[in-house]
N, C-alpha and C positions, 0 to 999 in steps of 0.2 A: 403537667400543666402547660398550658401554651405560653409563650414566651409575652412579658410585659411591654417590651423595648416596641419601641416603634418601626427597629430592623429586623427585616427576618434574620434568621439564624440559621444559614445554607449550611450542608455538612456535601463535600461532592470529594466522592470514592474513587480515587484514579488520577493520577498527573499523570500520563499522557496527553497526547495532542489533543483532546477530545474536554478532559478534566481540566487542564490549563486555558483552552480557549473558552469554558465555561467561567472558567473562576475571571481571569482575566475580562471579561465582557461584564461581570458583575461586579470588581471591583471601578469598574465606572462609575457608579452610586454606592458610595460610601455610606450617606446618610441613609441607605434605602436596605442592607445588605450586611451581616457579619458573617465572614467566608471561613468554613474551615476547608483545606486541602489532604487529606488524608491518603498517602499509597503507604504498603508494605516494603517496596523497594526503598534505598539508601537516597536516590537520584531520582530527579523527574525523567520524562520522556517517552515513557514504555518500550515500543518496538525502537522507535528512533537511539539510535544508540551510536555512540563511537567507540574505536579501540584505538591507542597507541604503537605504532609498530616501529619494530628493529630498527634498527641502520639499514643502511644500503637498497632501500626499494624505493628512494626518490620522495616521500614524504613521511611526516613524522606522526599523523593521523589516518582513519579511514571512517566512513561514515558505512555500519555492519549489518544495519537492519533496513534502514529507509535511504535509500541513495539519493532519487530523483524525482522530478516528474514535468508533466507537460504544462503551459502558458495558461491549463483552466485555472492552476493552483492558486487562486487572485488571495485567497484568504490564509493560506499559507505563507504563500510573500510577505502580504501585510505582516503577519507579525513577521517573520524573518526582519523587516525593514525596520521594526520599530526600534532595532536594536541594535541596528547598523551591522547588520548580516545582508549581503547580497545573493539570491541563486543566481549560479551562472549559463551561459549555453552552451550546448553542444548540441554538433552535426550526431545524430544518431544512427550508427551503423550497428547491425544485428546479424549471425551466423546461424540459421536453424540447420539441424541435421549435420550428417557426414557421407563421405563419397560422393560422387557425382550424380546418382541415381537418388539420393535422400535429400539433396543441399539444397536449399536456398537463403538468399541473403536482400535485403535492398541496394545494396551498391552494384551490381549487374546481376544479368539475364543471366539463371542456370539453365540446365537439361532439363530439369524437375519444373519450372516455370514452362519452358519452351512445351514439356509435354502435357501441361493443363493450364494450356492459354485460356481453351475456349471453360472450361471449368472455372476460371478465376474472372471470365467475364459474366461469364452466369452468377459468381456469386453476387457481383454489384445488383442485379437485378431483382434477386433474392433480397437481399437485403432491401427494397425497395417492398417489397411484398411484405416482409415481416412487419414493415412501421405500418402499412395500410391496415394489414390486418390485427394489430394491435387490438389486445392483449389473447386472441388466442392462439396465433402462431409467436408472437414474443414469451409468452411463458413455456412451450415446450421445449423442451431438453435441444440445446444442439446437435447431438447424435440422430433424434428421432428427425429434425428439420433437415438435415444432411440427405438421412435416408428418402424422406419425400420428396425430397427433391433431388434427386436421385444423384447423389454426389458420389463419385467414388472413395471407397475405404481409405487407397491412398492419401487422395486429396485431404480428405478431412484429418488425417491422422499425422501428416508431414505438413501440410500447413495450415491449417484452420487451426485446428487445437492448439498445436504448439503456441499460437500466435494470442492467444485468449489467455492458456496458462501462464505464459511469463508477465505480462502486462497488467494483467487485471488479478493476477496473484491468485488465480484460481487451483493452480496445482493437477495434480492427478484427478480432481474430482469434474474436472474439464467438460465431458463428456457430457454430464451432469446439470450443467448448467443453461439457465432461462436463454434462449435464443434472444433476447433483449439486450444483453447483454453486447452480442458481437456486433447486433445493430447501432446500438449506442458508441461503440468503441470507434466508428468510423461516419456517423449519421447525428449523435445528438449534442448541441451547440455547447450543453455544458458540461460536457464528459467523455467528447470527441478526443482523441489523444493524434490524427491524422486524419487525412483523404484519404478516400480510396484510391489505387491506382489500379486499373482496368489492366496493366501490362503486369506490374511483377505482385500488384495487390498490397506491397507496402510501397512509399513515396520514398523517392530519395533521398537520401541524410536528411528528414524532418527534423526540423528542431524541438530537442527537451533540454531541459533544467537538471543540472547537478547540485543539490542541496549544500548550504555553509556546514562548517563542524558542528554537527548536530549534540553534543556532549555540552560544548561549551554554550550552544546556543541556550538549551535548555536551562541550564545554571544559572545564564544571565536573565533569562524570563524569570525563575523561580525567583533568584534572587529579587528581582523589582517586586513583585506581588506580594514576596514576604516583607520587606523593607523597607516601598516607598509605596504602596497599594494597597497596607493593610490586611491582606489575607493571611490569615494564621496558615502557615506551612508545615505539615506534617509527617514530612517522611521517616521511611522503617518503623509505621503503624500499622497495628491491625486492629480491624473493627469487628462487630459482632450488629447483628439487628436485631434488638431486643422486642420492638415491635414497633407498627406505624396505628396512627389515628386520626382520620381524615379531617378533625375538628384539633386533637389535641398535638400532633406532631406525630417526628420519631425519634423515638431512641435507641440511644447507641452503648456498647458498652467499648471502650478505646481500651487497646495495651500500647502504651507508650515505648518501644523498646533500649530508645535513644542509641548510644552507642555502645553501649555494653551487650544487647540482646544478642543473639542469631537465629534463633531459632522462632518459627511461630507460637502467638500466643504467650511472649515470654515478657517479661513491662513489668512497668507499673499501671496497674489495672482500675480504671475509673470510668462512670456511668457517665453520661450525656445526653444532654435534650437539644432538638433542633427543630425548627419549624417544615424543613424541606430539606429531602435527600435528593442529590444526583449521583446515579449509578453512572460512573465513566469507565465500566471496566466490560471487561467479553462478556457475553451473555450467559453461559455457561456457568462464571464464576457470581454474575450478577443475580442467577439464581438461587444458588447456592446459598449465598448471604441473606435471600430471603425464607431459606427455610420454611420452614410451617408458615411464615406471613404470609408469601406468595398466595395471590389470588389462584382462580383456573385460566383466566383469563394471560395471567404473568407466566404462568407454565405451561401453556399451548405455547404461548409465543415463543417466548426465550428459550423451550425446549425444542422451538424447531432450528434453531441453530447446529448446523453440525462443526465440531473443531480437528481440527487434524496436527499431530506433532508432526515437525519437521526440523532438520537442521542443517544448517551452514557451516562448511568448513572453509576456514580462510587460508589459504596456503599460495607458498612458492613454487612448486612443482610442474613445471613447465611441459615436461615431459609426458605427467600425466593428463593436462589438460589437453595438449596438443593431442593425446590419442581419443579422446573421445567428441571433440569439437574441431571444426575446421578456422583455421586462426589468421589462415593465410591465403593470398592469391594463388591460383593453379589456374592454368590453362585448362585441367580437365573438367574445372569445375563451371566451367563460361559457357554460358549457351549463344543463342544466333546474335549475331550484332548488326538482326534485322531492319535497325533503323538510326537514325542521327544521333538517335540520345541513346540509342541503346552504344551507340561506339562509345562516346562521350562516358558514359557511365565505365567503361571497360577499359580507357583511356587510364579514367584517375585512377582505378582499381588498382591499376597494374604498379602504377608506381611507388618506388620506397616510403615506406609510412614517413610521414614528416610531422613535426607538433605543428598547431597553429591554434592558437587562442578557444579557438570554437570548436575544436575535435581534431583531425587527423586528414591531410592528403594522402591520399593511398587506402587499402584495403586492411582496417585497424577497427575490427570488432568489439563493441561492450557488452551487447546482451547475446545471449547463447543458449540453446536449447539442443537436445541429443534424445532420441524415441530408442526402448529397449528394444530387442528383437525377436526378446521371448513374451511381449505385450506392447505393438508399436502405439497404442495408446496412451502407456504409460511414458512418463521425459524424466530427465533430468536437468537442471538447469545452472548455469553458470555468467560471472562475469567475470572479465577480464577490467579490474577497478583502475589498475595505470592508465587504459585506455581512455576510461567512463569520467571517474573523480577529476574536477577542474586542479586540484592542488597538486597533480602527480604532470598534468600541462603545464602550470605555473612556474615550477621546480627546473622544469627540462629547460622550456623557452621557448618559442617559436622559432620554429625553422631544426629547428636539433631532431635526431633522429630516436627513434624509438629506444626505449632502455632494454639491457638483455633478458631474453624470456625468462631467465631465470631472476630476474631483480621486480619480473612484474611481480604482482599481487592478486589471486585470482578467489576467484571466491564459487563452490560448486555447493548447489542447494539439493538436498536429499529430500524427497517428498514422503511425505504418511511413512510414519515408522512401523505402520504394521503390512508394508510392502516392501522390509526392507530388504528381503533376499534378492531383489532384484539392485538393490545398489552396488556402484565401485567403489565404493570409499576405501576398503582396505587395501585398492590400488595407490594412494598417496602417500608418498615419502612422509613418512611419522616425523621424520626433520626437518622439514619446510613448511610441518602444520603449524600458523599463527596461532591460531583460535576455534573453537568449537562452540557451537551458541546452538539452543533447542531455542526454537520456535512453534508458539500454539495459535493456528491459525483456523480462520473458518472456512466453509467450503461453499463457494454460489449455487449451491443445487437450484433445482427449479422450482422446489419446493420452498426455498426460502425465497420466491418473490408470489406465492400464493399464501404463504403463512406468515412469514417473519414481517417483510418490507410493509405490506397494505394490516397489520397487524399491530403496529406499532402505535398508531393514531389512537388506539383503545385502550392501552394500558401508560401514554405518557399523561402526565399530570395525575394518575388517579392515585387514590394512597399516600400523598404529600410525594410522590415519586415519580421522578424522572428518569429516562435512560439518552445516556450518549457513546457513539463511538463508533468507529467505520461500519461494522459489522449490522449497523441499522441500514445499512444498505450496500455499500458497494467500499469493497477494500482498497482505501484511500487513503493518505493521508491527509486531502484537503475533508473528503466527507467526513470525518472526524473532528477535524478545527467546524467545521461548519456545524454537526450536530451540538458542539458542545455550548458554541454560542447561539442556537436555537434552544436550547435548555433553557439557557439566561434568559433570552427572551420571554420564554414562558412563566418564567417569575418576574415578568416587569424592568428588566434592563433594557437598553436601549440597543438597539440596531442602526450603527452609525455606518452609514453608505462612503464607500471612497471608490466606487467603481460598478458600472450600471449591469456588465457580464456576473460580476459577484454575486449584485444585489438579487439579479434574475435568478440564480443556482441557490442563494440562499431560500430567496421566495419559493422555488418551488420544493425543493427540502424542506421547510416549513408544513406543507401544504400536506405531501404525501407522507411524512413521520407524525406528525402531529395533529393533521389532521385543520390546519388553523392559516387563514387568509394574514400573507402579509399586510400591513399598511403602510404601506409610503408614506414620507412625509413631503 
């Protein structure tokens, strides 16, 4: 039976970034709204996550899943702010490739730039083509866009790809993905991440954001929403969907596990009615949950998601990183110092890494990409986190020199596990491995902006059911804060503006997930 109260009775599946910015936007209207929070994990957060590490590598946290990101993340800040959490800046320098023939970086002109000048001017143009011709050369695969326009193998495979994989978290499936994609990463106002630069194609040291402690952040959110916001908080639950009805609600069946459980399924086990479910979890699993309820309409869509495992090893092995990423300045690595800046860029390069507040003087890499040999499509990817993470800057001080490679902290990401014959992992010292974490990530195919993204607008709201989470569009973790509070929305909470870039990204996430004109107030 439907609920009496005059508040609806939200059940939303998922504290991640996606679930929390949902519930959070709905505990705005208390009188309008009774929230449950519901994940199986112990802890909010989902991918965002921290680990504690050892002595001796300069700080006493790391942030393992979600590092950073760029000045669009307005709604991510916001909350960060609300809680007296600050992102910081950093100058972002990047090391793709190895040798002098595969390298490039943004902090100077290589070989590899110097010998696809006139290729990297052509792609600005390109790109200029793709947004005109919007949506049919924006939905074709990158690889096929490469080929028509006659890019060479090289090019596309040592810097294009690479540059879309690491960034936009697309992984090995690279290849794969909507040419919109790469248009956006350097063209659209609210998912631009840089300019383009016509000479090396990335801009130098742009500025991104390194994320606060994302562990405690999380806590401190949870904590407010259970405590002083009224959302019943649910962690180390598992749910069940026992059925939806578009007039009568849905039900749930809960295993409470508390702290005794481990294992799924294991609780005290008790049935539930709710007016309105938000699915804040992957798609994949958000199917799943609907079982036999799922429409065809909920399984075209959510089935055209594809997930890939992947994992991250967090280690000290300096040795091993050093042999497969370029870490450091070389003269052989430098191409022409054809012009003012290009000296000026070769200038700072050269000199002794130094800390400074906002990254690094000198040639002191965070993001890092390496292409196999026996598939130069396929990468590997890595960071160097002393470099990247504000709090291992903090530690040091400005002006102090770099800590010993062996004290950094580096972090090497293994793509699709069912490619794994192609990984080094069992080149890393077993004794300087931190941490091992699997990650279930989705893939931008091209197909998922003909089926998934324009897809969504028809199955959100139907069925008392809503969906949030990056994966409704582009793997973010602002579009995740943003979907979940577009959920809220759609159940009658409020959209409180604190910023008109926000408001615009919000608006149009609105528009193209759901199908539904913002209104300003």
């Amino acid at each position: 039976m439907a609920s009496a109260s005059p508040r609806k009775k939200v059940a939303i599946i998922g504290a991640g970034a996606a679930g929390m910015s949902c519930a959070s936007t709905l505990s705005q209207h208390p009188d309008k709204f009774e929230i449950h929070l519901f994940d199986s994990a112990p802890h909010a957060g989902g991918q965002a996550t921290s680990i504690p590490l050892p002595p001796n590598h300069g700080a006493t946290w790391l942030n393992d899943g979600v590092q950073g990101g760029s000045s669009i993340f307005r709604h991510t800040f916001n909350f960060f702010r609300r809680y007296g959490y600050e992102p910081q800046p950093v100058q972002l320098q990047v090391s793709f490739g190895k040798g002098p023939d595969g390298f490039f970086t943004n902090m100077f002109p290589s070989p590899l730039v110097d010998r696809y000048s006139a290729e990297i001017e052509k792609l600005g143009r390109v790109l200029k083509w793709i947004k005109r011709l919007m949506p049919f050369l924006g939905i074709m695969p990158i690889k096929m866009v490469l080929r028509l326009f006659r890019f060479s193998a090289e090019f596309g495979s040592k810097m294009v790809l690479p540059l879309i994989a690491l960034f936009l978290g697309t992984g090995n499936q690279t290849p794969n993905v909507s040419s919109v994609l790469l248009e956006r990463l350097f063209d659209d106002p609210q998912m631009r991440l840089w300019d383009f630069d016509p000479d090396m194609l990335l801009p130098n040291r742009p500025e991104m954001y390194t994320f606060p402690e994302l562990g405690r952040f999380y806590g401190d959110w949870v904590g407010d929403l259970g405590e002083n916001k009224g959302v019943r908080v649910r962690l180390g639950t598992e749910v069940e969907i026992l059925g939806r009805d578009t007039k009568k609600g849905v039900d749930l069946r809960v295993w409470d596990r508390g702290d005794g459980g481990e294992r799924r399924w294991e609780g005290v086990m008790h049935d539930e009615h709710f007016d309105e479910l938000v699915l804040c979890v992957p798609a994949d699993e958000a199917k799943k949950l609907l079982g036999r309820h799922a429409t065809w309409r909920e399984k075209y869509v959510l089935g055209g998601v594809r997930f890939y495992d992947d994992i991250t090893v967090t280690h000290s092995d300096a040795d091993y990183f050093n042999s497969i990423f370029e870490t450091r300045y070389k003269s052989d690595l430098c191409g022409k110092a054809s012009s003012e800046a290009r000296n000026e860029q070769i200038s700072f390069a050269k000199q002794t890494p130094r800390c400074r507040k906002d990254g690094w003087d000198g040639f002191a890499p965070m993001y890092y990409t390496h292409s196999y040999d026996q598939d130069p499509q396929k990468i590997e990817m890595g960071f160097d986190c002393s470099n990247y993470q504000h709090q291992f800057r903090e530690a040091l001080g400005e002006g102090a020199l770099s800590l010993e490679p062996d004290r950094h902290v580096y972090q090497t990401i293994f793509l699709n596990k069912q490619e794994s014959d192609l990984w080094t992992w069992e080149s890393i010292d077993k004794d300087k491995i931190i941490a091992k974490k699997w990650w279930h990530q989705f893939g931008h195919n091209w197909q998922h902006y003909i089926r998934v993204v324009p897809g969504m607008m028809f199955i959100n709201g139907k069925n008392r059911t809503l969906y949030a989470g990056s994966w409704t569009m582009v793997n973010m973790h602002e579009i995740a804060c943003i979907s979940g509070i577009a959920a809220a929305y759609r159940l009658g909470a409020e959209y409180v503006p604190f910023d008109d870039f926000a408001e615009d990204f919000f608006a149009k996430y609105l528009l193209v997930s759901h199908g539904m004109r913002y209104k300003r107030r």
